[in-house]
N, C-alpha and C positions, 0 to 999 in steps of 0.2 A: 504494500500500500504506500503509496506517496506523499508526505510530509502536507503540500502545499494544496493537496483539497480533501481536505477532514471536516467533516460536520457538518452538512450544508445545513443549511435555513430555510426557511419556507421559500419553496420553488413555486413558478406555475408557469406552463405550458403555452398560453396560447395571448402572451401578453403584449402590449403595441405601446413599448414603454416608453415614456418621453421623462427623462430625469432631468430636474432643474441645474440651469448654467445659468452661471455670473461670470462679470469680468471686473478684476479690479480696478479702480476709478484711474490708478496712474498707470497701467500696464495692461496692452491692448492685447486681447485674444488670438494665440496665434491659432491658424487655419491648419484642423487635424485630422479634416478627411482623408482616409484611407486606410493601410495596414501598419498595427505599430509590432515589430516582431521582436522576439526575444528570446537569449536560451536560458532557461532556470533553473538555478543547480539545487537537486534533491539531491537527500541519500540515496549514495548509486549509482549516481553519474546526472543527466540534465535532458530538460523536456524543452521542444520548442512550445512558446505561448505567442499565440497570436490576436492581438485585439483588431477589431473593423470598426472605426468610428465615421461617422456618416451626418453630416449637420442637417437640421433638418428646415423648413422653408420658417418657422416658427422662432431658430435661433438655438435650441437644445438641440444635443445631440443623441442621436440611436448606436449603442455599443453593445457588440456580443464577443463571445469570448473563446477560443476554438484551442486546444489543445490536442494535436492528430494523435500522438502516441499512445492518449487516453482512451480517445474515442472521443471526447468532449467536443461536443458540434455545435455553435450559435447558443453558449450559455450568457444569459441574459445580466447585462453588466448596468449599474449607475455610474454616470460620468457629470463629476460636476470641475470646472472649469474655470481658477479665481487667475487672473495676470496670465505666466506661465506654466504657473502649477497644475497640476491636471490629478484628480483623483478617481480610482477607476474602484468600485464594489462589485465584487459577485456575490450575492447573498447565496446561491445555491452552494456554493462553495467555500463559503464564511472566510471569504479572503480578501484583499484589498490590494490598492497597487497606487503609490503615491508618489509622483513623478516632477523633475522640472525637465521642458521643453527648449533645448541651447536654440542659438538665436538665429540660426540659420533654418529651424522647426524641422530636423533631419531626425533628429536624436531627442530620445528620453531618459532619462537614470533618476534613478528614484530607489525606492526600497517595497519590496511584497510581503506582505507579512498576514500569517496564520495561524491560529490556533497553536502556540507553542513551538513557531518557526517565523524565522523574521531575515533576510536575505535582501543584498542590492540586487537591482536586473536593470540592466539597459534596453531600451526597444530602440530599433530602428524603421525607420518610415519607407514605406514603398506604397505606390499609390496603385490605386484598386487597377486592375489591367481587364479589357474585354476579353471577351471567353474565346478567343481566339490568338487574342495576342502577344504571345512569348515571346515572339521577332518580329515577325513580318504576318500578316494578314492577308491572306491568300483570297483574291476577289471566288465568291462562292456561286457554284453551277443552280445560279436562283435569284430571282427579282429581290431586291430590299430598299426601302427606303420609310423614312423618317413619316409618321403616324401620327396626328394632332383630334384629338377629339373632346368631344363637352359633353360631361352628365351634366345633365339640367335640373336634376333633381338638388343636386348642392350648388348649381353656378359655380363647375369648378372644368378647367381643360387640362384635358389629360395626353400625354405621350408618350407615344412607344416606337416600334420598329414593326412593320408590316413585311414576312417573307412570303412569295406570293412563287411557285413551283414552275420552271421552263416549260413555256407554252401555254396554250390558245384558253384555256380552262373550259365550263368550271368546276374549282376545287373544291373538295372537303375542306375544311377550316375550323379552328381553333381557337377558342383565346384563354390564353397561360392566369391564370390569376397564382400570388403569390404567396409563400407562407408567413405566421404574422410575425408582426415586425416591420414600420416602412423598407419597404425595397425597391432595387432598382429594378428594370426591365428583364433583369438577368437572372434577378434572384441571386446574383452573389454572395457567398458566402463563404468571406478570404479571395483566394483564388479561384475558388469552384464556384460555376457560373451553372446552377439545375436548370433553371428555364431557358438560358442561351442555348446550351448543348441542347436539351430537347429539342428546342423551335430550328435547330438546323438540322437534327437529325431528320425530322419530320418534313419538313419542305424537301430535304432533297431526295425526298420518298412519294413526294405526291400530295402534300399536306399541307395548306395555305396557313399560317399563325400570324396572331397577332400577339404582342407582349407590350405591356407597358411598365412604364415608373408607379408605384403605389402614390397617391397623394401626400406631397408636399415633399418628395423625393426629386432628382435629375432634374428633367423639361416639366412636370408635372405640377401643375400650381394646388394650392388650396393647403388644409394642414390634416396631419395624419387622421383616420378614421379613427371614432372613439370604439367601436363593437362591432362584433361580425355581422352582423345584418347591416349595419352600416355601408357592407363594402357591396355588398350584393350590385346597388346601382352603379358602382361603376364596372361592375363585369356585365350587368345589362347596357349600360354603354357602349361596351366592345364589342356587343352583340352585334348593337345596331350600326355602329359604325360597317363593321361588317355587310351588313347588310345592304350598305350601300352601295358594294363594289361590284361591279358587272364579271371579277374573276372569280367570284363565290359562289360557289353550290350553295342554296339558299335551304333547303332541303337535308343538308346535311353538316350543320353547323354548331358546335358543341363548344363544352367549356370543358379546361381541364386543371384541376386547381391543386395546389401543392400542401399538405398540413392543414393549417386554416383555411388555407384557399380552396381543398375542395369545400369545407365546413359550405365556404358561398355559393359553390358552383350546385350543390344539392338546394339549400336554400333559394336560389334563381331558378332552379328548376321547377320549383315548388308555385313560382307567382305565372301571372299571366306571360303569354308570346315567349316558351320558356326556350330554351337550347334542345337542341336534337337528340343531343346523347351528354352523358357526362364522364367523366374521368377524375375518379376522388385519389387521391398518391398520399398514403399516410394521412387519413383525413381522420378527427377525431370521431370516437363513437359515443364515449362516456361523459355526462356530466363534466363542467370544470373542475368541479369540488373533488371527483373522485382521482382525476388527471393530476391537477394537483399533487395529490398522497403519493398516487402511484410513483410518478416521475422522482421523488426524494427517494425512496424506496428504493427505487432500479438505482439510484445517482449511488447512494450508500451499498448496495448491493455489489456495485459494478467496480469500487473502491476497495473493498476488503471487508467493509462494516460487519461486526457480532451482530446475528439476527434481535440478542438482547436489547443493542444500540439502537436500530433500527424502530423497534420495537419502540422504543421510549420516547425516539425523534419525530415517529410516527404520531403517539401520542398529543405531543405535545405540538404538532403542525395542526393537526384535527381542534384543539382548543384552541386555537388563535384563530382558525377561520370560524369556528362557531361565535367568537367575540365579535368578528368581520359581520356575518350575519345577522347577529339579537342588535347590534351595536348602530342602531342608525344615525345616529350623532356623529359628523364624521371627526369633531374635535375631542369626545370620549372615546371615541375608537380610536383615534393615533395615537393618544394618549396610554394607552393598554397595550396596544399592538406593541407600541415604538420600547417600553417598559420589560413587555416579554420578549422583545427579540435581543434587548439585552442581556437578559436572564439568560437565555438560552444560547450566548456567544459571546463572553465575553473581549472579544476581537472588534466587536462593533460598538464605534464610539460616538455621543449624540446626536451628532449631526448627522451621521450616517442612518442612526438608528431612526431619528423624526424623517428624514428623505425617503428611507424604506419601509414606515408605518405609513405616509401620505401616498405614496403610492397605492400599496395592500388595500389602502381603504378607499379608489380613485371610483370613479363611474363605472370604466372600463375595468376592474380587478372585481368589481364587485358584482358586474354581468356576465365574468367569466365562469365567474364561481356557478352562477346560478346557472348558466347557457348547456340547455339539452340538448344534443346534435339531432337524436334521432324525433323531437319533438314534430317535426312539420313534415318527416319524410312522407308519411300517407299521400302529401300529395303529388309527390314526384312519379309521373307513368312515362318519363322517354327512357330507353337504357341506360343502364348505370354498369363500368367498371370500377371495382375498388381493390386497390393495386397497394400490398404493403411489403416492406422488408423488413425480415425474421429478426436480423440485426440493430432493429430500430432499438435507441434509448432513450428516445423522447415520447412514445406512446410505445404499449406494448400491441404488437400486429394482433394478437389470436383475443384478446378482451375488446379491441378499438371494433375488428372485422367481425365480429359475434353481435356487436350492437348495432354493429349499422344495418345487419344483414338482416333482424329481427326489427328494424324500422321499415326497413324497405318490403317486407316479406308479404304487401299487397302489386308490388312491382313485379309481373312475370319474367322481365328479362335484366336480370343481375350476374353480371359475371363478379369473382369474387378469386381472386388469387396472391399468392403470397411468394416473393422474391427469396430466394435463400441466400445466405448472407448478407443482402441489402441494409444500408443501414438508413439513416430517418431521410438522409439527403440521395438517395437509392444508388450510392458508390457501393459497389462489390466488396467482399473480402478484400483486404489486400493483397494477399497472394496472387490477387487476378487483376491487377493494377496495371497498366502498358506503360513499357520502356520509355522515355522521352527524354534525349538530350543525355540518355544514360544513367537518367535516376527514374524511380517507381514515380508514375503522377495517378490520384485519382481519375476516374473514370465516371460515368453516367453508367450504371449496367446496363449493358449490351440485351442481355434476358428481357429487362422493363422495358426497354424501348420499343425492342422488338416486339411485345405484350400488346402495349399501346398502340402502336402501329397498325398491328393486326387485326386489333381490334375495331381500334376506327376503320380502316375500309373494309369490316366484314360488316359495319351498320349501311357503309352505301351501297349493300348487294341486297338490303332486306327492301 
């Protein structure tokens, strides 16, 4: 087990966090968008730690936290941001990271410190790269270009990339909706781009996509969605954008959504003028409350944790979200929350702890908790795939796939399959990783894609 992630904190899964930033009055915020990388030495040798920090149209920024060796994929980080200073929280991971930025904003050095472990780390900066581009960007055997559209239900315009397959049409088509968290068009996450890789696998197959920026992201105006029904209109959006283009099969036009992004693309299927077919990838099936548990559970499971530990930490996440719930005062409720997250870590220090009770207790944390997936599936009748991998440690596949299958089970045509070794971002084993440049790189699974693919053109033969 590894020193620098012991204990996590109350986790949850499906959160679109926007942690408060300031700047101090004599010392201007330097600009942190991208990757800050770093090696951090545990007992035993040292893990790369990668942070993605992402400003957002609002001025706070969206930061997750990836550790490959781990497994640790988009752990949901607090960035608050005073002059130089830049302070980074994982509460799933009851760790911290406390850094100054030198003046060229190349470099970070700071110190991480956890639970009974306290270490410098340096990051270095490298800016987020497109899912293609290592070197050179190799013009692709496919229409692309630049995507502008309006939900009008928020007065907000939205942008993406439209690949649209060589020749006369018309296409089957797509539109990628993304998992939660603003993102980019790409779905970026570090280097690995899920929705870029997809949307080119699929076009240069026959398969028209569209992909956009989430709101308040990239080209994308407006500010981040508060709740997953929120986002639903702008994947109805994409619809109809779609819909306007004379290279689209109108007939055969779907959504395929990533983690929470399927969560919308089932929920739009459910409203009027819905999508063709749907394609859920990792989409949740339980309660947030129950997501939630689980996910700390798996975190400390996947660490080393005594089921005793587990057990206690279990406990004592289950009483702070029922405080969440009785508690609708939201300044008694950060007041208890912020009280027991101390209790329960004593690594997190007041500011931290009132930053991460205001969250817990937000609009959005507190519609997660409550949010049924499988609530409105009844009215979902176009085909549905739902596509998970065995390797996920952000939802578990066989509890997510069991409830959604049981919402849908008025739906005659549900396909329902499960990737082996995929893990929540549906890369392979590592073992099955392709050579590049003479090192292992992540991959999209070759299996899922192909899943997808087949599946969407066997809805244009029905």
């Amino acid at each position: 087990m590894v020193a620098c992630l012991m204990l996590p904190g109350a986790a949850w899964a499906g959160q679109r966090q926007q942690p408060a930033v300031s700047a101090a009055a004599n010392t201007p915020a330097p600009t942190l968008d991208g990757l800050w990388k770093g090696q951090l030495k545990v007992p035993g040798g040292q893990l790369e730690v990668i942070f993605r920090l992402q400003k957002l149209a609002g001025g706070e920024y969206f930061s997750v936290l990836d550790v490959p060796l781990q497994k640790v994929s988009r752990m949901n980080v607090k960035a608050d941001v005073k002059g130089d200073t830049v302070r980074l929280f994982a509460e799933e991971a009851a760790t911290r990271f406390v850094g100054r930025v030198s003046a060229d904003s190349k470099q970070m050095s700071g110190i991480w410190q956890a639970p009974g472990y306290k270490v410098p780390l340096v990051l270095n900066f490298s800016p987020i790269q497109s899912m293609t581009a290592k070197n050179v960007r190799l013009t692709p055997p496919y229409r692309e270009e630049e995507a502008t559209f309006s939900n009008l239900t928020v007065n907000t315009r939205l942008s993406g990339t439209l690949t649209v397959p060589a020749g006369a049409g018309p296409f089957p088509a797509v539109v990628l909706i993304s998992d939660s968290g603003p993102q980019d068009r790409d779905g970026a996450v570090g280097d690995f781009a899920t929705l870029g890789l997809l949307a080119d696998y699929l076009t240069r197959r026959g398969v028209a996509v569209l992909r956009f920026d989430d709101r308040g992201v990239g080209k994308s105006g407006g500010t981040p969605a508060t709740t997953t029904a929120d986002l639903v209109s702008d994947a109805q959006a994409g619809l109809n954008y779609l819909r306007t283009r004379p290279e689209i099969d109108l007939s055969h036009l779907g959504l395929v959504g990533h983690g929470e992004g399927g969560n919308v693309a089932l929920l739009a299927a459910a409203q009027p003028l819905p999508p063709a077919f749907v394609v859920a990838l990792a989409a949740y099936g339980l309660p947030g409350r129950d997501i939630v548990v689980q996910q700390q559970a798996t975190t400390l499971r996947t660490l080393g944790t005594e089921n005793n530990q587990i057990e206690a930490a279990t406990k004592r996440q289950m009483a702070m979200l029922e405080i969440i719930r009785q508690t609708t005062d939201n300044a008694q409720a950060q007041a208890i929350v912020a009280n027991m997250l101390k209790q329960n870590n004593a690594a997190i220090d007041n500011v931290t702890a009132q930053s991460s009770a205001s969250e817990m207790t937000s609009t959005h944390y507190r519609y997660f908790l409550a949010f049924n997936p499988i609530e409105k599936l009844t009215g979902v009748n176009c085909p549905v795939l739902l596509l998970n991998g065995t390797s996920d440690l952000t939802i578990n596949a066989e509890a997510n796939l069991n409830a959604l299958s049981k919402g849908l089970k008025l739906n005659k045509n549900v396909t329902v399959k499960k990737i082996s070794g995929a893990n929540h971002l549906f890369q392979p084993d590592p073992t099955k990783w392709p050579i590049v440049n003479g090192q292992q790189q992540p991959n999209f699974s070759p299996e899922a894609q192909e899943t997808i693919r087949e599946w969407i053109v066997a809805q244009t033969k029905k």
